[in-house]
C-alpha positions as CSV (number, residue, x, y, z in Angstrom):
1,X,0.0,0.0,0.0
2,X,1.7,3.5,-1.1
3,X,1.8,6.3,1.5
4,X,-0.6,8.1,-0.4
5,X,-2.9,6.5,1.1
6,X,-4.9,6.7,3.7
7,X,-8.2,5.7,5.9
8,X,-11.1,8.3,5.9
9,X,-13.1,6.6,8.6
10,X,-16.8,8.2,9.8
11,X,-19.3,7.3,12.0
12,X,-22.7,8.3,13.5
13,X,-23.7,7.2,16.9
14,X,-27.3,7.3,17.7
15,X,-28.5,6.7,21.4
16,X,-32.0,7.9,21.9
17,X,-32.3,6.7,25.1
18,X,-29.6,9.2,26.7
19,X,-30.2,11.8,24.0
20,X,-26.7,11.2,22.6
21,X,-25.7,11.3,19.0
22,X,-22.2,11.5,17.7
23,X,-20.9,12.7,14.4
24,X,-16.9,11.7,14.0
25,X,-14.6,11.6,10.9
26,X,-10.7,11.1,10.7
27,X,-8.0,10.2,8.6
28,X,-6.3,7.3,9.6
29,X,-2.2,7.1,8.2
30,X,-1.7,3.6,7.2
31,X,1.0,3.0,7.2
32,X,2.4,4.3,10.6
33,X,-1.0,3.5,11.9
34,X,-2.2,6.6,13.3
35,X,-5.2,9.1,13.6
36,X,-3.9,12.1,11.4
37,X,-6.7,14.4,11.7
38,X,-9.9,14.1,13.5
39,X,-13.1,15.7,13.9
40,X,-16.0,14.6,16.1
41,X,-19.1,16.5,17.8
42,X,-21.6,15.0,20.0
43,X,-25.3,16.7,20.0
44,X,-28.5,16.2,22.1
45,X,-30.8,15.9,18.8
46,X,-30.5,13.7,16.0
47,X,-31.7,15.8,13.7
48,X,-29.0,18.3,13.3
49,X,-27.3,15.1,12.2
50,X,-29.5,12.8,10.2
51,X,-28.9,14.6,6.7
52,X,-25.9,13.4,6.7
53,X,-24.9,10.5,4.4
54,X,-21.7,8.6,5.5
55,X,-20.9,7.4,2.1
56,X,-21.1,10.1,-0.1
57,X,-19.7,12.4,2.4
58,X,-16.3,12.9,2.3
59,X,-13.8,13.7,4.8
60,X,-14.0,17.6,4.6
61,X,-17.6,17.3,4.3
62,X,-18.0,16.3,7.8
63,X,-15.5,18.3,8.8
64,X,-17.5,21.6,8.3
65,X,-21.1,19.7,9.8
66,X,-19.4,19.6,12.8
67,X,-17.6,22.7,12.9
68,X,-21.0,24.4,11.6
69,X,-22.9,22.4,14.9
70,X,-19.9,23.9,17.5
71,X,-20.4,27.2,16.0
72,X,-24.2,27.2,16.5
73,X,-23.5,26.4,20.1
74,X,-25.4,22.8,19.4
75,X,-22.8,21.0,20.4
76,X,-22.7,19.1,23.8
77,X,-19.5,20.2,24.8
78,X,-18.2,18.5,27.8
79,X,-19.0,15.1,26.1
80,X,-17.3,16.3,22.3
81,X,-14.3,17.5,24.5
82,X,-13.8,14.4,26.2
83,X,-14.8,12.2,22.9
84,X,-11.7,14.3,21.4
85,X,-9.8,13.3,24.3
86,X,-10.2,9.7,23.9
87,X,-10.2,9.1,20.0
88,X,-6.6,11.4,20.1
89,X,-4.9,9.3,22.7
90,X,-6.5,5.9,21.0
91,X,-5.1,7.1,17.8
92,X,-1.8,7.5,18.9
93,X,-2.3,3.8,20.8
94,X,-0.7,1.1,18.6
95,X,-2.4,-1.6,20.2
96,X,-6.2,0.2,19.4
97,X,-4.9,1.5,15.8
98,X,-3.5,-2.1,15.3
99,X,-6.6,-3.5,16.0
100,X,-8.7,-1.0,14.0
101,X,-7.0,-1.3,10.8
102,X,-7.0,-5.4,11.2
103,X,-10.8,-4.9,11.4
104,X,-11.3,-2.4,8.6
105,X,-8.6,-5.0,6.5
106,X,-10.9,-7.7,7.3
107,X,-14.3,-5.9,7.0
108,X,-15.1,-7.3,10.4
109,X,-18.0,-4.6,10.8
110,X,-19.1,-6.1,14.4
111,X,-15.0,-6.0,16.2
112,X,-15.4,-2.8,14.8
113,X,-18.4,-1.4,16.1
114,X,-17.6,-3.3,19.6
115,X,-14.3,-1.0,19.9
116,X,-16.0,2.1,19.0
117,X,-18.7,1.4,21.3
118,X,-16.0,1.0,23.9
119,X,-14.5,4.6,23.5
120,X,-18.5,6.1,23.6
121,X,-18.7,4.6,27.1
122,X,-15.9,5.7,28.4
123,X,-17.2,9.3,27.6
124,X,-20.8,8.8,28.2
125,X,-21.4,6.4,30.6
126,X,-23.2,3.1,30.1
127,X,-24.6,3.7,26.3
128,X,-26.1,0.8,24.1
129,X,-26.1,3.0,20.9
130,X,-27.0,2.4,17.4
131,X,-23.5,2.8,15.2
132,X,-23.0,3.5,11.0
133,X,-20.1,3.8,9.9
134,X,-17.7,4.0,6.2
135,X,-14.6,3.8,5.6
136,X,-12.9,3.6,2.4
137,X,-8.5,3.8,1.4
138,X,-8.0,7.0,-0.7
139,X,-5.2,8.9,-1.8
140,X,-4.1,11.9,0.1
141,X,-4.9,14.2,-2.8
142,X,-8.3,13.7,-2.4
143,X,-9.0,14.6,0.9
144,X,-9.9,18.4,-0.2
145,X,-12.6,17.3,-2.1
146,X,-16.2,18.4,-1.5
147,X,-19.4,16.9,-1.7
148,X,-21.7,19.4,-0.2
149,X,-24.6,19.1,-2.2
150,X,-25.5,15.8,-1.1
151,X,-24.3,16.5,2.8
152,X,-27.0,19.2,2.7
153,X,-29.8,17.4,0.5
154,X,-32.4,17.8,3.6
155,X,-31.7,21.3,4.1
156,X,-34.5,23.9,3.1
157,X,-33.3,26.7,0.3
158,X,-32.9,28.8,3.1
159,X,-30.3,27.1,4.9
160,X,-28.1,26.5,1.6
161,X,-28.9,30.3,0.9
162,X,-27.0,30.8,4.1
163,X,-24.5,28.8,3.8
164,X,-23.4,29.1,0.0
165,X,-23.2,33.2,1.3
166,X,-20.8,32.1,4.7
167,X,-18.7,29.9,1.7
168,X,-18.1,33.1,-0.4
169,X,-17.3,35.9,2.3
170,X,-14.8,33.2,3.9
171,X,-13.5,33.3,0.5
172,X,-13.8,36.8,-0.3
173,X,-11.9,37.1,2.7
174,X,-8.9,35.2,1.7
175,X,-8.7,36.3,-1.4
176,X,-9.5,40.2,-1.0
């Protein structure tokens, strides 16, 4: 495998019965078997995740959902803090990497949903939740790319209004 490529691994955690749902996305290195980058936000409501669609959505794309959730203030923050916590110092463990990219190598979906489940708990307690997640090898080139439109498909013309203008004054801004 060429070090070009990497991991993009995303999940959503759903547990209705503590109000708990968890949107996470990383890039995992291969090769030295380690969490890269990371992004993950926990919420109260399941609705300001459920647009999302784990496998059309790439990397970035759930980057900005969950930096557009902390920004609105929807974010339950003590739990996404300690979520970051954990997945950083996992991600840096080689036994838990290890053991993560054996799994995604062997498409062993339910080892990997167990460990995933373990890391949840330690942050929130004694959760039973419902987990989706994708993961796909792509090259490192790619990880810019953008699929907003179908990220956003649930959103009314009002919210993409909003958000195509917040895309082109970031840009403006940049680029004055």
């Amino acid at each position: 495998m060429s070090s070009n490529q990497v991991y993009t691994f995303q999940f959503i955690s759903k547990d209705t019965s503590l109000s708990v749902h968890i949107l996470f996305t990383s890039v995992i290195d291969i090769q030295q078997a380690k969490i890269e980058k990371l992004e993950v936000v926990a919420v109260g409501k399941s609705e300001n995740i459920e647009s999302v669609q784990l496998s059309v959505s790439t990397h970035k794309d759930i980057v900005k959902v969950c930096q557009k959730l902390k920004y609105e203030g929807k974010q339950l923050k003590n739990l996404t803090n300690r979520l970051v916590e954990l997945f950083q110092t996992n991600g840096k463990s080689d036994d838990f990497m290890e053991q993560l990219i054996h799994y995604f190598n062997g498409k062993d979906n339910d080892k990997i949903k167990y460990i995933l489940n373990q890391v949840i708990s330690q942050a929130a307690g004694n959760s039973k939740p419902d987990i989706q997640f994708f993961y796909t090898i792509i090259d490192r080139s790619r990880l810019n790319e953008e699929n907003q439109k179908d990220i956003f498909e649930d959103s009314s013309l009002e919210e993409k209004t909003k958000i195509l203008l917040q895309s082109l004054l970031h840009l403006k801004s940049k680029n004055p």
